[in-house]
HTML snippet that shows the backbone in 3Dmol.js (N, CA, C, O; Angstrom):
<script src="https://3Dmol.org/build/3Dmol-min.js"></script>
<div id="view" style="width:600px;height:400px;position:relative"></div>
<script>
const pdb = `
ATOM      1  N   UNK A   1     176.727 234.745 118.150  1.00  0.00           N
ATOM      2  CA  UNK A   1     177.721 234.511 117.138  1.00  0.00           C
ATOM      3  C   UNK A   1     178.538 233.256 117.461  1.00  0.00           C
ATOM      4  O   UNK A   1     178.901 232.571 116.505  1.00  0.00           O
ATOM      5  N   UNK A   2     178.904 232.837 118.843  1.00  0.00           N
ATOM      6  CA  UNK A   2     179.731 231.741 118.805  1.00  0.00           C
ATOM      7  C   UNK A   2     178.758 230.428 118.644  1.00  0.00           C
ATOM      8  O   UNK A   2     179.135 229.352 118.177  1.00  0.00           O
ATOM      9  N   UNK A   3     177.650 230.673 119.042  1.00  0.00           N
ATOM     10  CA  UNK A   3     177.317 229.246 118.550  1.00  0.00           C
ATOM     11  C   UNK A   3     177.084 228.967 117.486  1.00  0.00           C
ATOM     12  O   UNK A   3     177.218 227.759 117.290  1.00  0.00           O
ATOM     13  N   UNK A   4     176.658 229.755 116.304  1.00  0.00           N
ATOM     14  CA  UNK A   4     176.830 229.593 114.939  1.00  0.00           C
ATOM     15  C   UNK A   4     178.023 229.612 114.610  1.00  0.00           C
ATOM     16  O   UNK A   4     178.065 229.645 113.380  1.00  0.00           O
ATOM     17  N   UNK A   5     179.177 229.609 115.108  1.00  0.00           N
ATOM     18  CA  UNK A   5     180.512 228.993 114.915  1.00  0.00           C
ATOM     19  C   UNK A   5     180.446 227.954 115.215  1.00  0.00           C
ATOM     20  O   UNK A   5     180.510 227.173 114.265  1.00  0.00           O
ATOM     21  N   UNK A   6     180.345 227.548 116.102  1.00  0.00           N
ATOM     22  CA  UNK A   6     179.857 226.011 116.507  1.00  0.00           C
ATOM     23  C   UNK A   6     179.307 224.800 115.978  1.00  0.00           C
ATOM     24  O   UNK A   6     179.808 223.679 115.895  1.00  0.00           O
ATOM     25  N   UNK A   7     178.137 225.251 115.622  1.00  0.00           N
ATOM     26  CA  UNK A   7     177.385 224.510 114.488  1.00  0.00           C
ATOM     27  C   UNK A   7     177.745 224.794 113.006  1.00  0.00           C
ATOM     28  O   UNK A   7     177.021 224.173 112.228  1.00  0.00           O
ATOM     29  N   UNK A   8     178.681 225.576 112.423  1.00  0.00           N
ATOM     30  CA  UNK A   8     179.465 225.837 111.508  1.00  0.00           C
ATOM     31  C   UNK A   8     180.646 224.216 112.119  1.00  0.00           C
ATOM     32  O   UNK A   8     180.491 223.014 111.905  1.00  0.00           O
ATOM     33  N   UNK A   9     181.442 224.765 112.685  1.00  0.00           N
ATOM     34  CA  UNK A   9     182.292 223.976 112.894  1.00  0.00           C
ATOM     35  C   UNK A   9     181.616 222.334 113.119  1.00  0.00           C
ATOM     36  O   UNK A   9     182.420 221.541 112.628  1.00  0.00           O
ATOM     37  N   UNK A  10     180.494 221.661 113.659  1.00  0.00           N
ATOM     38  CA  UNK A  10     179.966 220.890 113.866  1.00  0.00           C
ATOM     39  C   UNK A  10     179.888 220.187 112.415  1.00  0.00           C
ATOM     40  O   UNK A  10     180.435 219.243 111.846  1.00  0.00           O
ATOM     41  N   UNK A  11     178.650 221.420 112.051  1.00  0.00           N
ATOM     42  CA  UNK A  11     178.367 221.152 110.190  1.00  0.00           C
ATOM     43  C   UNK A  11     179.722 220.686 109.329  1.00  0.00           C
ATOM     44  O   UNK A  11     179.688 219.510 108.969  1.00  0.00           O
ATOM     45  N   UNK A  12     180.609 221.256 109.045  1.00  0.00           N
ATOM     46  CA  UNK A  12     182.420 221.276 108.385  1.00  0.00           C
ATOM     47  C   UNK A  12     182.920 219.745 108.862  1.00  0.00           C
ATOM     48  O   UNK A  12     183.585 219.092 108.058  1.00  0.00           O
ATOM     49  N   UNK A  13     182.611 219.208 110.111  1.00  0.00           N
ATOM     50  CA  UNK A  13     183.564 218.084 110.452  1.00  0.00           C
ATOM     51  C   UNK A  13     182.561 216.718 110.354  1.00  0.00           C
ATOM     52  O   UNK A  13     182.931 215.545 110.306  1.00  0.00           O
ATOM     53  N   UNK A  14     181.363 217.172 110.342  1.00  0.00           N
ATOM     54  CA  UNK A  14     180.128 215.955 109.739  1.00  0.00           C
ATOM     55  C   UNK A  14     180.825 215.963 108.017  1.00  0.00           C
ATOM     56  O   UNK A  14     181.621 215.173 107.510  1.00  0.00           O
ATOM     57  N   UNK A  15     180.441 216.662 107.681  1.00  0.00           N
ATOM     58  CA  UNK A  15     180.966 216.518 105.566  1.00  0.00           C
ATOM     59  C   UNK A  15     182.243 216.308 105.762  1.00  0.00           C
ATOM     60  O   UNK A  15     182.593 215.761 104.717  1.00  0.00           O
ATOM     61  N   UNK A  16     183.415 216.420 106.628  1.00  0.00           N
ATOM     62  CA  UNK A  16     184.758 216.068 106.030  1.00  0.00           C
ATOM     63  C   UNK A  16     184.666 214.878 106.730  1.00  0.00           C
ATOM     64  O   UNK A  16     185.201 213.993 106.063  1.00  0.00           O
ATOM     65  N   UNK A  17     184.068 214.312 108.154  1.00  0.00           N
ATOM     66  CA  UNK A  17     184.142 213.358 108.272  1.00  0.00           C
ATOM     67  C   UNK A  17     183.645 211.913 107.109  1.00  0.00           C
ATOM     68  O   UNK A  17     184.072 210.760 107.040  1.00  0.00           O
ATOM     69  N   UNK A  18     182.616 212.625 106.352  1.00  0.00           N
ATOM     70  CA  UNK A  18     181.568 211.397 105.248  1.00  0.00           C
ATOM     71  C   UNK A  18     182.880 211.682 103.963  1.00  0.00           C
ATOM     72  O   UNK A  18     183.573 210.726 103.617  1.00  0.00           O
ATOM     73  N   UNK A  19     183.041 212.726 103.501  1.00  0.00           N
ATOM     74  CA  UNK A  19     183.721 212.843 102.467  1.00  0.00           C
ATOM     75  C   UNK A  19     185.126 211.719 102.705  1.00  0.00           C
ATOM     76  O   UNK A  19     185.395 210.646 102.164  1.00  0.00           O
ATOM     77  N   UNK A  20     185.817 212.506 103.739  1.00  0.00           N
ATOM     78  CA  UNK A  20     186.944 211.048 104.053  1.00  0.00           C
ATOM     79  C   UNK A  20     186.749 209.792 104.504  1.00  0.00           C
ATOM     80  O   UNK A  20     187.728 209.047 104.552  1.00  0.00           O
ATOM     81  N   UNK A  21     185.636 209.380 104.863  1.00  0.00           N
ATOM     82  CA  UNK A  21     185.481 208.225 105.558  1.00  0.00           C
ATOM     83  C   UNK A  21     185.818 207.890 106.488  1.00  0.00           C
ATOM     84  O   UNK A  21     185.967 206.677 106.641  1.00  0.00           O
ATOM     85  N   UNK A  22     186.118 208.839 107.614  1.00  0.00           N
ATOM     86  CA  UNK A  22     186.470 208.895 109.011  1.00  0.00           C
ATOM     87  C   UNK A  22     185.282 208.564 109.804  1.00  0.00           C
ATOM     88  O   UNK A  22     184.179 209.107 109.869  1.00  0.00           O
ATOM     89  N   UNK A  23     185.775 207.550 110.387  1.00  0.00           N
ATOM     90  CA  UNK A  23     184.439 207.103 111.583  1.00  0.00           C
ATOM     91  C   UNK A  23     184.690 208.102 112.767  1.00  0.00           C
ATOM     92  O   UNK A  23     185.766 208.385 113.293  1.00  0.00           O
ATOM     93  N   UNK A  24     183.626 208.495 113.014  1.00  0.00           N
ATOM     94  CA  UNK A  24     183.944 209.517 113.807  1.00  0.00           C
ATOM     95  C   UNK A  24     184.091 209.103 115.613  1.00  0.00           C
ATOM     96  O   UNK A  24     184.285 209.826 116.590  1.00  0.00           O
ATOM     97  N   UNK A  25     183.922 207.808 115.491  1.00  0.00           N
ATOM     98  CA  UNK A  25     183.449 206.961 116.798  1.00  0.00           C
ATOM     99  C   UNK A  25     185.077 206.471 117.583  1.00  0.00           C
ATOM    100  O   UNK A  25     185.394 206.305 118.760  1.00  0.00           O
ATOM    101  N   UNK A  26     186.013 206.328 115.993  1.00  0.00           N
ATOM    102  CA  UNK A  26     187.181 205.798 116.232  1.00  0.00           C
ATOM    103  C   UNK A  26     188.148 206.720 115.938  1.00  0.00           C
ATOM    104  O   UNK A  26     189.266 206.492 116.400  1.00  0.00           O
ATOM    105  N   UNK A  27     187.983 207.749 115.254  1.00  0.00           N
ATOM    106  CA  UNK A  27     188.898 208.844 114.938  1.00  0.00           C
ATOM    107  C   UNK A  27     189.272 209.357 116.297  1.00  0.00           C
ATOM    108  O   UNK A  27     188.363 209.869 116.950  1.00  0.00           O
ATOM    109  N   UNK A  28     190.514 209.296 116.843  1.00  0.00           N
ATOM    110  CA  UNK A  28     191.112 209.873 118.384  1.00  0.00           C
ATOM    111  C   UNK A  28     191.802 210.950 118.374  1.00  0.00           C
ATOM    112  O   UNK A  28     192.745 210.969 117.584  1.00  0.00           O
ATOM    113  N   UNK A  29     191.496 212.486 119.457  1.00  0.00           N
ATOM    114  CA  UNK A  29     192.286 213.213 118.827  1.00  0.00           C
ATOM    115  C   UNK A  29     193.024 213.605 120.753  1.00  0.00           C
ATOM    116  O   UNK A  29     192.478 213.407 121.838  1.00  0.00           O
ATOM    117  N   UNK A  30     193.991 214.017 120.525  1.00  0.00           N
ATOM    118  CA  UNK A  30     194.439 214.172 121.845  1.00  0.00           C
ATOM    119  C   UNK A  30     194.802 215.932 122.115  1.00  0.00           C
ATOM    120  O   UNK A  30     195.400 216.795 121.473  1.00  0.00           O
ATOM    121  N   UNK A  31     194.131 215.882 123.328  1.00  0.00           N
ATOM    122  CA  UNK A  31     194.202 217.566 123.417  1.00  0.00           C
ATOM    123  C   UNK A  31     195.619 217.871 124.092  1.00  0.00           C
ATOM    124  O   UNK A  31     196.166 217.289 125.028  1.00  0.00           O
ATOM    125  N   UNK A  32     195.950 218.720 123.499  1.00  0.00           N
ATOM    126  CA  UNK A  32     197.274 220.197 123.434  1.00  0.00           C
ATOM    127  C   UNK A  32     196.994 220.662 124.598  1.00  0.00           C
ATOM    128  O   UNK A  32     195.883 220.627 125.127  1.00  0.00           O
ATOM    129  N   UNK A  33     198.543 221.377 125.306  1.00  0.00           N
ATOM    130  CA  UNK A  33     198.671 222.655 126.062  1.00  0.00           C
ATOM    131  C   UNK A  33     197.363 223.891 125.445  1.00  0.00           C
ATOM    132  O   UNK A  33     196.387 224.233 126.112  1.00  0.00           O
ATOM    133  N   UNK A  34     197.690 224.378 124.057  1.00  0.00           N
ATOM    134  CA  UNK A  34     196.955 225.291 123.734  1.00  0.00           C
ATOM    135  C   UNK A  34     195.716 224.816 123.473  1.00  0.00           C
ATOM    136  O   UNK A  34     194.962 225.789 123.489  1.00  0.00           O
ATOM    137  N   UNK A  35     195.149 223.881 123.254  1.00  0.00           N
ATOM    138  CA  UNK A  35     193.439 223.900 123.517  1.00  0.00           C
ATOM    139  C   UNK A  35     192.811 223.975 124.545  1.00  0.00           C
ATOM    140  O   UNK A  35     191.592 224.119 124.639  1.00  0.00           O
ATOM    141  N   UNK A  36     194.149 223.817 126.029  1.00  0.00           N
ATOM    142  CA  UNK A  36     193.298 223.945 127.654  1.00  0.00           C
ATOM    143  C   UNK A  36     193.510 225.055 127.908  1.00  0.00           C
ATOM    144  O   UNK A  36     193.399 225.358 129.096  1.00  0.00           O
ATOM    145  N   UNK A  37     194.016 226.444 126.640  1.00  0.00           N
ATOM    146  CA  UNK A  37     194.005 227.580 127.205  1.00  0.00           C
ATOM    147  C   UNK A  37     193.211 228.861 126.775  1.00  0.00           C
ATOM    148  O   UNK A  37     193.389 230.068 126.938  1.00  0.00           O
ATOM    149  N   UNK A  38     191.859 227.765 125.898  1.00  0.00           N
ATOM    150  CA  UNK A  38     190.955 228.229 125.284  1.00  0.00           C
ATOM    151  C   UNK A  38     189.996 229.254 126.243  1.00  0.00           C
ATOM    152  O   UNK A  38     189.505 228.812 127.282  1.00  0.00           O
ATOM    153  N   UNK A  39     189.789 230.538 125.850  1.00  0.00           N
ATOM    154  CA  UNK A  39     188.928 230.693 127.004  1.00  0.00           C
ATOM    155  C   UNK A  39     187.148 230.525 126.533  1.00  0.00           C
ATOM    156  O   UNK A  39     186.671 229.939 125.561  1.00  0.00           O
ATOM    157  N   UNK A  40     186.557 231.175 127.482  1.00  0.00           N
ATOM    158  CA  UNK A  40     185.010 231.128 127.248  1.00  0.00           C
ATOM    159  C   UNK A  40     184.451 229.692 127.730  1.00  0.00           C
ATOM    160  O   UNK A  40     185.333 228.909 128.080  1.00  0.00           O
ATOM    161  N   UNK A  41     182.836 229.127 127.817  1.00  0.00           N
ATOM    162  CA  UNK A  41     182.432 228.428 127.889  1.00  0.00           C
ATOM    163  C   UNK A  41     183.010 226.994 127.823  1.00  0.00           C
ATOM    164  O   UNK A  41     182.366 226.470 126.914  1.00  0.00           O
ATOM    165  N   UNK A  42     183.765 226.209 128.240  1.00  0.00           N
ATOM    166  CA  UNK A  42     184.387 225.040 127.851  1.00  0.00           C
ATOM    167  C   UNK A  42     183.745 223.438 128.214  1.00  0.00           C
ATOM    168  O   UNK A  42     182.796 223.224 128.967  1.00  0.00           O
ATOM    169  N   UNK A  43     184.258 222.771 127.729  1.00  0.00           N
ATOM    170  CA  UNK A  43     184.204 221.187 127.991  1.00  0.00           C
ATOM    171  C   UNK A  43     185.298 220.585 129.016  1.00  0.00           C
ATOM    172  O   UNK A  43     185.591 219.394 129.117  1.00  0.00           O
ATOM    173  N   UNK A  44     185.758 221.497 129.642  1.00  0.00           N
ATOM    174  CA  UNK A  44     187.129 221.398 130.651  1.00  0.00           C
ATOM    175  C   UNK A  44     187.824 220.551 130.525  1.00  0.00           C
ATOM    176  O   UNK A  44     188.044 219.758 131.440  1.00  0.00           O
ATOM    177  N   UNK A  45     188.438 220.460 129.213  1.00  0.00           N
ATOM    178  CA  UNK A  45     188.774 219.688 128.315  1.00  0.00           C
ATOM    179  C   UNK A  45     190.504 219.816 129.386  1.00  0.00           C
ATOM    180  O   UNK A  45     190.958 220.901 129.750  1.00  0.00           O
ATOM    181  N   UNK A  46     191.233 218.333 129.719  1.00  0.00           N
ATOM    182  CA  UNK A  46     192.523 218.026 130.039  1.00  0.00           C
ATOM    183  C   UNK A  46     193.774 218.138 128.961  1.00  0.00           C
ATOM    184  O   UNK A  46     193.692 217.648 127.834  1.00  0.00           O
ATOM    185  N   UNK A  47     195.105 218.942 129.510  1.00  0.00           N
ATOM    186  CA  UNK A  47     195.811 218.332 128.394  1.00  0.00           C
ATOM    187  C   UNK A  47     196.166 216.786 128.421  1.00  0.00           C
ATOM    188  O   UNK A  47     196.527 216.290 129.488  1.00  0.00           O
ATOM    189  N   UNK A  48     196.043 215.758 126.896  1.00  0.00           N
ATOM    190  CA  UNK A  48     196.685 214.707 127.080  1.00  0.00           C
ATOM    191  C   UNK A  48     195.326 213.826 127.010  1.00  0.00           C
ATOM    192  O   UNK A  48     195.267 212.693 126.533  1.00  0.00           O
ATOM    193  N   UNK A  49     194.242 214.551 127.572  1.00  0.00           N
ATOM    194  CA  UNK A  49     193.123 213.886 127.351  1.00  0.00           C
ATOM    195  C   UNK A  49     192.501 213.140 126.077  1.00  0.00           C
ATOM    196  O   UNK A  49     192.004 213.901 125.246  1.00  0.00           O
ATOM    197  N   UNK A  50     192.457 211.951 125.832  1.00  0.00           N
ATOM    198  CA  UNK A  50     192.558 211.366 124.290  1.00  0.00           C
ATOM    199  C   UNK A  50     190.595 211.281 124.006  1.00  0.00           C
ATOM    200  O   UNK A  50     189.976 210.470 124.694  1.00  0.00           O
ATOM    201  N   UNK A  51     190.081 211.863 123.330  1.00  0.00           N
ATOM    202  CA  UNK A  51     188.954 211.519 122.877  1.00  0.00           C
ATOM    203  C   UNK A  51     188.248 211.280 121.449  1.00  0.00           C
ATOM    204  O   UNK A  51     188.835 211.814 120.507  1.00  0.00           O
ATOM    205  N   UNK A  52     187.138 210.596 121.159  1.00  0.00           N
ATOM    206  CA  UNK A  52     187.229 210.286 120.041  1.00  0.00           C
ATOM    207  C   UNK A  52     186.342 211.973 119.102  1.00  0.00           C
ATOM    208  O   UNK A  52     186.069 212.971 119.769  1.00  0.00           O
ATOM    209  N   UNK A  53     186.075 211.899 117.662  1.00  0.00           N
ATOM    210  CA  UNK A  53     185.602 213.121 117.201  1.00  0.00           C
ATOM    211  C   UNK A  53     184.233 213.237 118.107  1.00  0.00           C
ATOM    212  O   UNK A  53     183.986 214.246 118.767  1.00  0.00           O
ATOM    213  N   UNK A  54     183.194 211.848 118.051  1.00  0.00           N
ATOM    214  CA  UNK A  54     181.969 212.137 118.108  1.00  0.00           C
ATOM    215  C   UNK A  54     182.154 212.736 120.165  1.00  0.00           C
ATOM    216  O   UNK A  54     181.197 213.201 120.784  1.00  0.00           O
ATOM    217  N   UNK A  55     182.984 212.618 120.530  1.00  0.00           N
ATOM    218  CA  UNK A  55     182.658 212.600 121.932  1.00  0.00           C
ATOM    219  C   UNK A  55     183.261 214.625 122.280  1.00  0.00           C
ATOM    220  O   UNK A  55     183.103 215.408 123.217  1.00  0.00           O
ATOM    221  N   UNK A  56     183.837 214.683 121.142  1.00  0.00           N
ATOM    222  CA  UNK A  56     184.307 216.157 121.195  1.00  0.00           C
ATOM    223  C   UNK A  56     183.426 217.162 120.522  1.00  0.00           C
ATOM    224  O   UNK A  56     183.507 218.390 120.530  1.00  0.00           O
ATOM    225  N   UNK A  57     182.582 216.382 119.951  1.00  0.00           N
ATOM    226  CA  UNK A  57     181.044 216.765 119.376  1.00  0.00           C
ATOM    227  C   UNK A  57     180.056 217.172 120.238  1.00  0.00           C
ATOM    228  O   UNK A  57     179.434 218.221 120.071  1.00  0.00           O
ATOM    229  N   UNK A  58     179.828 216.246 121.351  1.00  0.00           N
ATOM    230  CA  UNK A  58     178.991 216.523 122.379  1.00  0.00           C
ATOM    231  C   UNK A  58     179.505 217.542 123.565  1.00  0.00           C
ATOM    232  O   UNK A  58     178.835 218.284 124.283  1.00  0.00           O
ATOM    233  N   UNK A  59     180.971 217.316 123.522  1.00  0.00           N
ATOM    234  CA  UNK A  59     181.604 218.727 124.035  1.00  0.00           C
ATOM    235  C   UNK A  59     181.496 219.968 123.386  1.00  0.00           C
ATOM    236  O   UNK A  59     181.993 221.019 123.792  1.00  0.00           O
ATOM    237  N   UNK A  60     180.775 219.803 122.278  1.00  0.00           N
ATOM    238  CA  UNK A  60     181.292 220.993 121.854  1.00  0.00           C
ATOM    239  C   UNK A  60     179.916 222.052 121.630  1.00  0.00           C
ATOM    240  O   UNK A  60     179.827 223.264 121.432  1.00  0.00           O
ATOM    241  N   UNK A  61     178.464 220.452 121.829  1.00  0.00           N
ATOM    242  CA  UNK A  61     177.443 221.008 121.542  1.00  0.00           C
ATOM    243  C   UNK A  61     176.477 221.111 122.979  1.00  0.00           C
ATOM    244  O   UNK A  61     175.668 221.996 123.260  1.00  0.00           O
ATOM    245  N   UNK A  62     176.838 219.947 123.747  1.00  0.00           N
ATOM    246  CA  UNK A  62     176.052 220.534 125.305  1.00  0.00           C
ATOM    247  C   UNK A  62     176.624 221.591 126.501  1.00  0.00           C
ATOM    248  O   UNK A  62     175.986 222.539 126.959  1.00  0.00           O
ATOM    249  N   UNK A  63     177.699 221.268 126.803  1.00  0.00           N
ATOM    250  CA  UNK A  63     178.183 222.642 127.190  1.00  0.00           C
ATOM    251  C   UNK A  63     178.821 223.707 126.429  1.00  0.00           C
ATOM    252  O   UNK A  63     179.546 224.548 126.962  1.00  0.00           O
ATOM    253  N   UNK A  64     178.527 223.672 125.064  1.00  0.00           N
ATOM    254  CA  UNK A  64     178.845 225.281 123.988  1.00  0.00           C
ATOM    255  C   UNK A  64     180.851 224.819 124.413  1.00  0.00           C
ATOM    256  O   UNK A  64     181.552 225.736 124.841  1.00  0.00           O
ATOM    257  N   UNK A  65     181.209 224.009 124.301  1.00  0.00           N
ATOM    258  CA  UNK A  65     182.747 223.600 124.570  1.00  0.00           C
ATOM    259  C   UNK A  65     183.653 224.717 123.529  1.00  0.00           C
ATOM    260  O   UNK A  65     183.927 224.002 122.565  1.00  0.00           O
ATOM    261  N   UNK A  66     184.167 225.923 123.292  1.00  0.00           N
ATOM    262  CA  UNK A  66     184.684 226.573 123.166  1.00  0.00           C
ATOM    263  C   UNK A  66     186.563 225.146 122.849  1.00  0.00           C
ATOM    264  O   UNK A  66     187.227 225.149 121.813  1.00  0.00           O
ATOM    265  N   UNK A  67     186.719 224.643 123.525  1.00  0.00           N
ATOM    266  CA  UNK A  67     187.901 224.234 123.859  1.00  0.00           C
ATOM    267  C   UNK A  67     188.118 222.912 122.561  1.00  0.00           C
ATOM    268  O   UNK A  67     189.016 222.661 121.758  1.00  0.00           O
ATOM    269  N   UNK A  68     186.557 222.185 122.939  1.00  0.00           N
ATOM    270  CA  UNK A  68     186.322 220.981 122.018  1.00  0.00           C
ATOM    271  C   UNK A  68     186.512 221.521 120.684  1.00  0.00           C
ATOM    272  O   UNK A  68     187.494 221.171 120.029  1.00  0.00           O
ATOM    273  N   UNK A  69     185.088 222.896 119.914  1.00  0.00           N
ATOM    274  CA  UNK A  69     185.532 223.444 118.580  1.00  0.00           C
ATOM    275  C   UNK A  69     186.560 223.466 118.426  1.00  0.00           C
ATOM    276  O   UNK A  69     186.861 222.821 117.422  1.00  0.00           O
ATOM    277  N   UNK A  70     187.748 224.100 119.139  1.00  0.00           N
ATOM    278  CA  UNK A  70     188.947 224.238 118.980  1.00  0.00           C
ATOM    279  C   UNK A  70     189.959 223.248 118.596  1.00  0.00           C
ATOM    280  O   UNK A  70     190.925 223.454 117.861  1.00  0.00           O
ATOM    281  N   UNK A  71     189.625 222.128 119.187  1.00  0.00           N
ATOM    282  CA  UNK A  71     190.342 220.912 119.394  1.00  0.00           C
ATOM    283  C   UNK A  71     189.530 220.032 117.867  1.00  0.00           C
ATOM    284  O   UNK A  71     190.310 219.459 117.106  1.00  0.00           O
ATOM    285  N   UNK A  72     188.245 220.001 117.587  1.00  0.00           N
ATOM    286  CA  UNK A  72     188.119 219.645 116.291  1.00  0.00           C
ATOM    287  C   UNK A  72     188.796 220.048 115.148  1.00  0.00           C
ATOM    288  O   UNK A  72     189.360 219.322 114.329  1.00  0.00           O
ATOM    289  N   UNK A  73     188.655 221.822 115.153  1.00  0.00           N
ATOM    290  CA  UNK A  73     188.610 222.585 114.352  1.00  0.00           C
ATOM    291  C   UNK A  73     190.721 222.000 113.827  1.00  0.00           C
ATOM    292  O   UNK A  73     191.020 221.903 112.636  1.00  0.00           O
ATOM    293  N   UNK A  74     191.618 221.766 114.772  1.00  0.00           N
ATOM    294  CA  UNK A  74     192.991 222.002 115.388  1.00  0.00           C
ATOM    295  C   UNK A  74     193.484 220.396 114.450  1.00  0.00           C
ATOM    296  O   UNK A  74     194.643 220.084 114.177  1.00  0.00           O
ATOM    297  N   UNK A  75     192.190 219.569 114.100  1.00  0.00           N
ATOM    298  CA  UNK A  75     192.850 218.253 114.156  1.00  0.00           C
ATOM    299  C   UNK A  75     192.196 218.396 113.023  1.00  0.00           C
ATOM    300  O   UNK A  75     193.085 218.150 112.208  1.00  0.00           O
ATOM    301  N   UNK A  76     191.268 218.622 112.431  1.00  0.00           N
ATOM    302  CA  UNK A  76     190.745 218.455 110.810  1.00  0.00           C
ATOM    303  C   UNK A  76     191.522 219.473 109.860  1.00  0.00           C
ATOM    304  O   UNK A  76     191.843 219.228 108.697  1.00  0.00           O
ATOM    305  N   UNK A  77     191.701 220.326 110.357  1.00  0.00           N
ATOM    306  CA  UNK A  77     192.897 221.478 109.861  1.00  0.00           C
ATOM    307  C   UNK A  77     194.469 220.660 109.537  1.00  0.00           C
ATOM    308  O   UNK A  77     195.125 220.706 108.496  1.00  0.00           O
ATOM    309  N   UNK A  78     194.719 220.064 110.573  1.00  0.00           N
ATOM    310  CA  UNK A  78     195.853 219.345 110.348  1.00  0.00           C
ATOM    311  C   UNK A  78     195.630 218.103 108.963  1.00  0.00           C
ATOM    312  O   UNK A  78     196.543 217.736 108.224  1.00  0.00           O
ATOM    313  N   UNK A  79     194.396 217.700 108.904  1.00  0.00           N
ATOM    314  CA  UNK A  79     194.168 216.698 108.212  1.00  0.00           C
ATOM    315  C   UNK A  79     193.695 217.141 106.638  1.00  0.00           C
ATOM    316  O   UNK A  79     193.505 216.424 105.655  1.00  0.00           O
ATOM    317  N   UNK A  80     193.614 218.223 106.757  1.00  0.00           N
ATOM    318  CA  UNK A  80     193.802 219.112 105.043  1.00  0.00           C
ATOM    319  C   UNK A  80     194.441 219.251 104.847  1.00  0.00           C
ATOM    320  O   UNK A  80     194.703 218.941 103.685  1.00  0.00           O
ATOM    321  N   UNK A  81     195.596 219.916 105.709  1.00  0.00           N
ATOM    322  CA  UNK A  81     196.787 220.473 105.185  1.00  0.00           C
ATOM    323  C   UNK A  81     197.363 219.569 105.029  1.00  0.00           C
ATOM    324  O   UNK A  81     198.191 219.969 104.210  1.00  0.00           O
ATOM    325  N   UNK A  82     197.758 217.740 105.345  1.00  0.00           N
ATOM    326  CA  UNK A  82     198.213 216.651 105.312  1.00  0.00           C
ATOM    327  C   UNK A  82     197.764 216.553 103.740  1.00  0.00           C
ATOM    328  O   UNK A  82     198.631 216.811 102.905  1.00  0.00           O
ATOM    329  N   UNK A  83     196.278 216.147 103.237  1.00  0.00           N
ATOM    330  CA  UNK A  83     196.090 216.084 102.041  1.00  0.00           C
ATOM    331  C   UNK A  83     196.474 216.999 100.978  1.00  0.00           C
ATOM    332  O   UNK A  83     196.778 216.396  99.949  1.00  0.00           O
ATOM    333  N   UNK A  84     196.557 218.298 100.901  1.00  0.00           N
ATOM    334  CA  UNK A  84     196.997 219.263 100.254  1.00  0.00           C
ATOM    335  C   UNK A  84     198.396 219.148 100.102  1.00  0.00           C
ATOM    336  O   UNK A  84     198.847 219.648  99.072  1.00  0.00           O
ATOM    337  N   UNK A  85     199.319 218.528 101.001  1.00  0.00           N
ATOM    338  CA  UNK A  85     200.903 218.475 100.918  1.00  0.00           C
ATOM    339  C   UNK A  85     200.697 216.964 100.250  1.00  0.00           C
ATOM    340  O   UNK A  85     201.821 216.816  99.770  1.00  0.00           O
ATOM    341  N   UNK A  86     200.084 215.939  99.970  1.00  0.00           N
ATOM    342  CA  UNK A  86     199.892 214.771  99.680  1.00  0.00           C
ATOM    343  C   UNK A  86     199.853 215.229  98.088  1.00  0.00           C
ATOM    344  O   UNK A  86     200.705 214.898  97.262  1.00  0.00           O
ATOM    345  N   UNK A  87     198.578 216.139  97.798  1.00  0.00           N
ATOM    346  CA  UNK A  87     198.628 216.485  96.435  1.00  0.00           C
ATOM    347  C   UNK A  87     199.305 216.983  95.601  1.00  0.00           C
ATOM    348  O   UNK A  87     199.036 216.548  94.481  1.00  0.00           O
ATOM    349  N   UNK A  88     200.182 217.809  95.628  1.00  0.00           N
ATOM    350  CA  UNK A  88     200.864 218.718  95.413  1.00  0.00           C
ATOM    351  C   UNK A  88     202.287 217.538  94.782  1.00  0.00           C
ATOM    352  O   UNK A  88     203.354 218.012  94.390  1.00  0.00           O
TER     353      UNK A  88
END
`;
const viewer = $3Dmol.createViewer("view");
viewer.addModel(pdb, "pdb");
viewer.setStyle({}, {cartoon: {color: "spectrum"}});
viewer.zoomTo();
viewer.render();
</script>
């Protein structure tokens, strides 16, 4: 089940990345207290640690990064709810 979260979450941030036009090479997201307190399988992901999407991608898909999904999932979430308060 978690890795089909995974590749769910993988799949979700490929289409919002093309839909917005976010390069995913230059998009930087910086990890939180609460994403280094992710448990399960991780990318031993640092707080403060600045990385770009595609590199939290490969965290998230060679060692099953539990911390990285999180940390995608944490920053594209923020970036809907930004557009949704934009629309409104």
């Amino acid at each position: 089940m978690a890795s089909l979260t995974k590749l769910t979450t993988l799949y979700s941030v490929y289409r919002l990345c093309d839909a917005l036009k976010i390069n995913m090479h230059e998009e930087m997201v910086v990890i939180d207290e609460e994403t280094t307190q992710v448990t399960g399988t991780t990318a031993n992901l640092k707080r403060g640690d600045t990385l770009s999407v595609d590199q939290l991608i490969y965290g998230l898909m060679l060692p099953s990064g539990n911390d990285a999904a999180f940390a995608l999932a944490q920053h594209f979430g923020r970036i809907i709810i930004n557009l949704k308060k934009e629309a409104s």
